[in-house]
DRENFI-729909 format. One record per residue (C-alpha): x, y, z; residue number from 1; residue in one letter. Coordinates in nm, 2 decimals. Layout:
N
NODE       xx       yy       zz     k   r
NODE        X        Y        Z   NUM   a
...
END
This chain:
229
NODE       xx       yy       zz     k   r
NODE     0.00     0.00     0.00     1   x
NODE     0.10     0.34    -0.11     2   x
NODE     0.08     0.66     0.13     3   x
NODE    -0.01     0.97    -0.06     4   x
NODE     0.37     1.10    -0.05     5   x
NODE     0.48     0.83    -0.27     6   x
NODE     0.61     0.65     0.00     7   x
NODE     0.53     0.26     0.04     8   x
NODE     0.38     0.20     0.40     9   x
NODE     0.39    -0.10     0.60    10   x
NODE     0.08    -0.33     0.62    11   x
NODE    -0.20    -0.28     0.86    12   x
NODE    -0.09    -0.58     1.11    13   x
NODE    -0.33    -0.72     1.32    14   x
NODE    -0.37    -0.66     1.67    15   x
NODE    -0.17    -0.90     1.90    16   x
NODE    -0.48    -1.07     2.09    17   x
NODE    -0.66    -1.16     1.73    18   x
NODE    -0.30    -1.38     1.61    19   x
NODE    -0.35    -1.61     1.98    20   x
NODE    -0.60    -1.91     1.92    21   x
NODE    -0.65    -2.01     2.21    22   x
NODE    -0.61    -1.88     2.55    23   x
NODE    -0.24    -1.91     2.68    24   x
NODE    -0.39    -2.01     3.05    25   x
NODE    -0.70    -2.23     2.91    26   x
NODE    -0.43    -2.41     2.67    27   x
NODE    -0.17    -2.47     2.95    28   x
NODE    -0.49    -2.67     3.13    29   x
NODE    -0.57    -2.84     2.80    30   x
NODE    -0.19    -2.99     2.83    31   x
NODE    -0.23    -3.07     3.20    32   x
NODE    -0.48    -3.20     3.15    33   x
NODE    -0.42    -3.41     2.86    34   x
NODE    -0.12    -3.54     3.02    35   x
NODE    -0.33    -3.71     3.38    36   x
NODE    -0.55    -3.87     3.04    37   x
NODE    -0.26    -4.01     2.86    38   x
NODE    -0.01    -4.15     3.12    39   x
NODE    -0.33    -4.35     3.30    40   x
NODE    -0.34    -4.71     3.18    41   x
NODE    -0.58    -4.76     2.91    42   x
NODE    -0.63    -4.96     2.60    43   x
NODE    -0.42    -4.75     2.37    44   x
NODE    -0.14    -4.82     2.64    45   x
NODE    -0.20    -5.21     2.69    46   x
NODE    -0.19    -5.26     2.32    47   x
NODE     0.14    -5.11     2.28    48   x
NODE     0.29    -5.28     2.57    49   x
NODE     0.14    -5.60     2.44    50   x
NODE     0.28    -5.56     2.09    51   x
NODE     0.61    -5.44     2.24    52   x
NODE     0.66    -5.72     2.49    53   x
NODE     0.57    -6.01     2.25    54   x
NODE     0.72    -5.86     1.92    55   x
NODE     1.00    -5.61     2.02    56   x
NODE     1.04    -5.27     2.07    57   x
NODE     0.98    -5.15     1.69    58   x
NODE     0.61    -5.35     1.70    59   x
NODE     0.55    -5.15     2.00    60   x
NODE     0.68    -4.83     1.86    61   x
NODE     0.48    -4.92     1.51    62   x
NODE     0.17    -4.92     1.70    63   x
NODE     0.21    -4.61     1.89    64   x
NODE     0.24    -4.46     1.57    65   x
NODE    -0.09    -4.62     1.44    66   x
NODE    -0.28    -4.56     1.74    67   x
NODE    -0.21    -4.19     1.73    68   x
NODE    -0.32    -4.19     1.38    69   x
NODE    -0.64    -4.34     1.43    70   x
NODE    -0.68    -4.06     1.68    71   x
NODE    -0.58    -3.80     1.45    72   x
NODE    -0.90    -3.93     1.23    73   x
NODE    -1.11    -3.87     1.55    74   x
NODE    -1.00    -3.53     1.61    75   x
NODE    -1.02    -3.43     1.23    76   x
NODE    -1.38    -3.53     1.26    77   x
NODE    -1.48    -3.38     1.57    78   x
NODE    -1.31    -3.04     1.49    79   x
NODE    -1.55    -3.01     1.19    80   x
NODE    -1.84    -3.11     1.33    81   x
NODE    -1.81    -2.95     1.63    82   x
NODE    -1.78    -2.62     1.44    83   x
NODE    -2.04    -2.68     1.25    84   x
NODE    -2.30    -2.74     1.59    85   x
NODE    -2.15    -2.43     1.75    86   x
NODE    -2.28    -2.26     1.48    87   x
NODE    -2.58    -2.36     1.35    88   x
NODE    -2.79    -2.55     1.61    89   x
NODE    -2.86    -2.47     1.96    90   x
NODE    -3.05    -2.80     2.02    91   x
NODE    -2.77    -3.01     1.89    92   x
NODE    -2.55    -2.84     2.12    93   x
NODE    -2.76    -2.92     2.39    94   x
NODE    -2.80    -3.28     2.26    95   x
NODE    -2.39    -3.34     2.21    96   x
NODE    -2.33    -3.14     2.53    97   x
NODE    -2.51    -3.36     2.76    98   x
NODE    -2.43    -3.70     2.59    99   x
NODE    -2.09    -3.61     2.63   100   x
NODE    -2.10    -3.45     2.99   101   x
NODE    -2.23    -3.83     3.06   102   x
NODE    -1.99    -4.01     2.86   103   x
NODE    -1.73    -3.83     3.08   104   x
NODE    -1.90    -3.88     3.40   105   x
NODE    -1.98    -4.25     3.32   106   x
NODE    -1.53    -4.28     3.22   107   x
NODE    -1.48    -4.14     3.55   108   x
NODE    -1.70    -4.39     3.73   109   x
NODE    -1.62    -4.66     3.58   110   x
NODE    -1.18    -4.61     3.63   111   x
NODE    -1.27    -4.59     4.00   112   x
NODE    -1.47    -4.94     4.05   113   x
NODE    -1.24    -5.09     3.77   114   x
NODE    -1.05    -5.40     3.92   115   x
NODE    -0.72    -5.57     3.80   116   x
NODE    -0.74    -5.35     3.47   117   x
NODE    -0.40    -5.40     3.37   118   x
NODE    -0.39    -5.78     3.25   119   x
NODE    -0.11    -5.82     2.98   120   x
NODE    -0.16    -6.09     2.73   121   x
NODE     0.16    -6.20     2.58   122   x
NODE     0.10    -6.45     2.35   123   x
NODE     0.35    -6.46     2.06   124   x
NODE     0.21    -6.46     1.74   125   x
NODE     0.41    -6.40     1.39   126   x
NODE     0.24    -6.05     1.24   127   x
NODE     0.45    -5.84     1.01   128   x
NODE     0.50    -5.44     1.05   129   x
NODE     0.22    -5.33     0.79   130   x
NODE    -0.05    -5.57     0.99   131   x
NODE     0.09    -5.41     1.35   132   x
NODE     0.04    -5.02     1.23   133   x
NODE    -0.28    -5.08     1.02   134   x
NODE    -0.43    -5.27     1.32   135   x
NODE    -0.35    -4.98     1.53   136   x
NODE    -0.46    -4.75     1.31   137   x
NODE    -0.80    -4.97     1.32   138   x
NODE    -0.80    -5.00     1.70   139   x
NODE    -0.94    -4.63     1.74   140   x
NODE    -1.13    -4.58     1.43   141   x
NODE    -1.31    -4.83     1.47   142   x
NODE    -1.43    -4.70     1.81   143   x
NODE    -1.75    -4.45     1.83   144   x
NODE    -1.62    -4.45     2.19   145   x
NODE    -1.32    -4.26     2.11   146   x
NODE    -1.52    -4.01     1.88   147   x
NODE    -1.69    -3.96     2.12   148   x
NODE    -1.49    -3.90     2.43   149   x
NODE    -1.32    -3.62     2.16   150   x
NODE    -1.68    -3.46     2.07   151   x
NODE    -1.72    -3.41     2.45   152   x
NODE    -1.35    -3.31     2.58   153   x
NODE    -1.21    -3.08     2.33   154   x
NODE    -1.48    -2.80     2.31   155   x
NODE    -1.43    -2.73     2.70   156   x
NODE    -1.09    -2.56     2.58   157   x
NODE    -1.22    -2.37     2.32   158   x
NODE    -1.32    -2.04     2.31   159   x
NODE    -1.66    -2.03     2.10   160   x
NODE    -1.66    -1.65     2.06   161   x
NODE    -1.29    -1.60     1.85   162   x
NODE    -1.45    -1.71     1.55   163   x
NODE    -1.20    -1.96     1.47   164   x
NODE    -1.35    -2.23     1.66   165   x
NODE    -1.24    -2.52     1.35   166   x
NODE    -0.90    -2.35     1.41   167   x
NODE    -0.83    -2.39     1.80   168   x
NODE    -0.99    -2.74     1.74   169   x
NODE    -0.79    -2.86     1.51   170   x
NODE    -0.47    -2.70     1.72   171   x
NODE    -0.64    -2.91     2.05   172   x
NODE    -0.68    -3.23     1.87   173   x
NODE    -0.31    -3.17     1.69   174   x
NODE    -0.19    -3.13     2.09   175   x
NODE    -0.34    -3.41     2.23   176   x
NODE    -0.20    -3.64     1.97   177   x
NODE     0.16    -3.48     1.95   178   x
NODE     0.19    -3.53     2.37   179   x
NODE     0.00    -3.89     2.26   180   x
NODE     0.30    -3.99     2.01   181   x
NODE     0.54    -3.90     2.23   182   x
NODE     0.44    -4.06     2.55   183   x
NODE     0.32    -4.38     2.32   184   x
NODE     0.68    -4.43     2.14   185   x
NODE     0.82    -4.40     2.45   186   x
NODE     0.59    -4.64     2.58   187   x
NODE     0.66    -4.92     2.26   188   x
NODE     1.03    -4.87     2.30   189   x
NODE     1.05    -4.94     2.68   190   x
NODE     0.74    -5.20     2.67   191   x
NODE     0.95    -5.48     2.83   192   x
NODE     1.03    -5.25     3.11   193   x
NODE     0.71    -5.07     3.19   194   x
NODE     0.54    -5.39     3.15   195   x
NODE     0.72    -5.59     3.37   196   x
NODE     0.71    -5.26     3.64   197   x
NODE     0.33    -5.23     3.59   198   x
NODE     0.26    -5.62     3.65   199   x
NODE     0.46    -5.60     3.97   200   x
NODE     0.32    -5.26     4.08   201   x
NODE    -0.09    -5.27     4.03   202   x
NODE    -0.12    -5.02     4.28   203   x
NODE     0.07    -4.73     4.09   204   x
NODE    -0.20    -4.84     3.78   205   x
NODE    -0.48    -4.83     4.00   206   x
NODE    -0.37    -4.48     4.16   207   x
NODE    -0.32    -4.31     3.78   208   x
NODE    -0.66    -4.46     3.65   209   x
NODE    -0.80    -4.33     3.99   210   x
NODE    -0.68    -4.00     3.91   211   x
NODE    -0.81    -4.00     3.54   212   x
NODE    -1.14    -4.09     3.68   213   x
NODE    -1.17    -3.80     3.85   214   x
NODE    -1.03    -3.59     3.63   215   x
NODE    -1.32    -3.70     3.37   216   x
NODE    -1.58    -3.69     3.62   217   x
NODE    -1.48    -3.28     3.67   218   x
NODE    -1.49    -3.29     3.26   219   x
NODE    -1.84    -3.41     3.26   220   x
NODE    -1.97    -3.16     3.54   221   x
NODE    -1.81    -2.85     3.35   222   x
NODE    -1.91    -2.98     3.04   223   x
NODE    -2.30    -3.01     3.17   224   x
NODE    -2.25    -2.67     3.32   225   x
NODE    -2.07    -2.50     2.96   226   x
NODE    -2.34    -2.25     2.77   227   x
NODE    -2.35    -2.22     2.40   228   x
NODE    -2.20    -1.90     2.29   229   x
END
């Protein structure tokens, strides 16, 4: 852009607080929070123990990698239609905001009265790399759970009222998956190890999936509590 002078001025940059997606305090939550959820003992971590203890740490690490990609498909999915609720339909809001905010609650619940969750089964069997990504891969898209849990956790971090609610969705989702991948591989590389340290130690898997419980009971409350902006 030209000034009247002849001069060339600078571009009109935009104001500081409109180039932040999400809030810097809700986001450092989000990570917290993400963190309790993905170091608790679940199925995502079982398989890749599993596949790590019976078929060496690059199965384990294969897996990881798949799992976190059939997450990826659930966060994709949820980021669009999220956006698309939050702005066209009060009543499906209400709908997806109260199915989750059970969902949540009913998670929670259930990690508490949850006995002897952690049962490894080792069983070797010959399955090449393609079959252990692919079947990780499968694990979570596969599961309207999982697309679920997403449609009800990742709009509590989002702030409805930026106008870029597919974009701080998409950045959540991307988040969750990265800290995923990272605790996962470690995970798959170190599965004889954890493993072994998990089946002698129950009570350190209870106390993380007791903590995760209430952790998603809170999520539900909130969730039930949120109003559509």
């Amino acid at each position: 852009m030209w000034s009247r002078y002849g001069g060339r001025t600078s571009p009109t940059r935009p104001p500081l607080e409109r180039c932040i997606v999400i809030d810097p305090a809700k986001f450092a939550i989000f990570i917290t929070v993400s963190w309790a959820l993905i170091i608790a003992p679940g199925p995502d971590m079982l398989y890749v123990i599993t596949r790590g203890m019976t078929h060496g740490k690059k199965a384990g690490m294969l897996s990881a990698i798949g799992v976190i990609c059939g997450i990826l498909v659930h966060t994709t999915a949820a980021a669009l239609g999220l956006t698309l609720i939050f702005q066209t339909s009060a009543f499906a809001f209400l709908i997806v905001k109260y199915l989750g905010a059970f969902y949540l609650i009913y998670l929670g619940i259930k990690s508490w009265r949850e006995k002897n969750f952690f049962n490894l089964q080792t069983q070797p069997s010959p399955v090449s790399s393609h079959r252990l990504f692919w079947q990780g891969v499968l694990s979570n898209v596969l599961n309207p759970k999982i697309a679920i849990f997403f449609l009800a956790f990742l709009p509590q971090f989002v702030d409805k009222g930026s106008g870029q609610v597919t974009l701080q969705l998409i950045v959540l989702g991307l988040t969750f998956a990265t800290l995923g991948l990272i605790f996962l591989l470690t995970v798959g590389y170190s599965s004889g190890t954890i493993g072994t340290w998990m089946t002698r130690h129950p009570q350190y898997a209870e106390l993380l999936e007791r903590i995760s419980g209430g952790i998603l009971i809170g999520l539900g409350v909130r969730l039930a509590l949120t109003e559509r902006q």
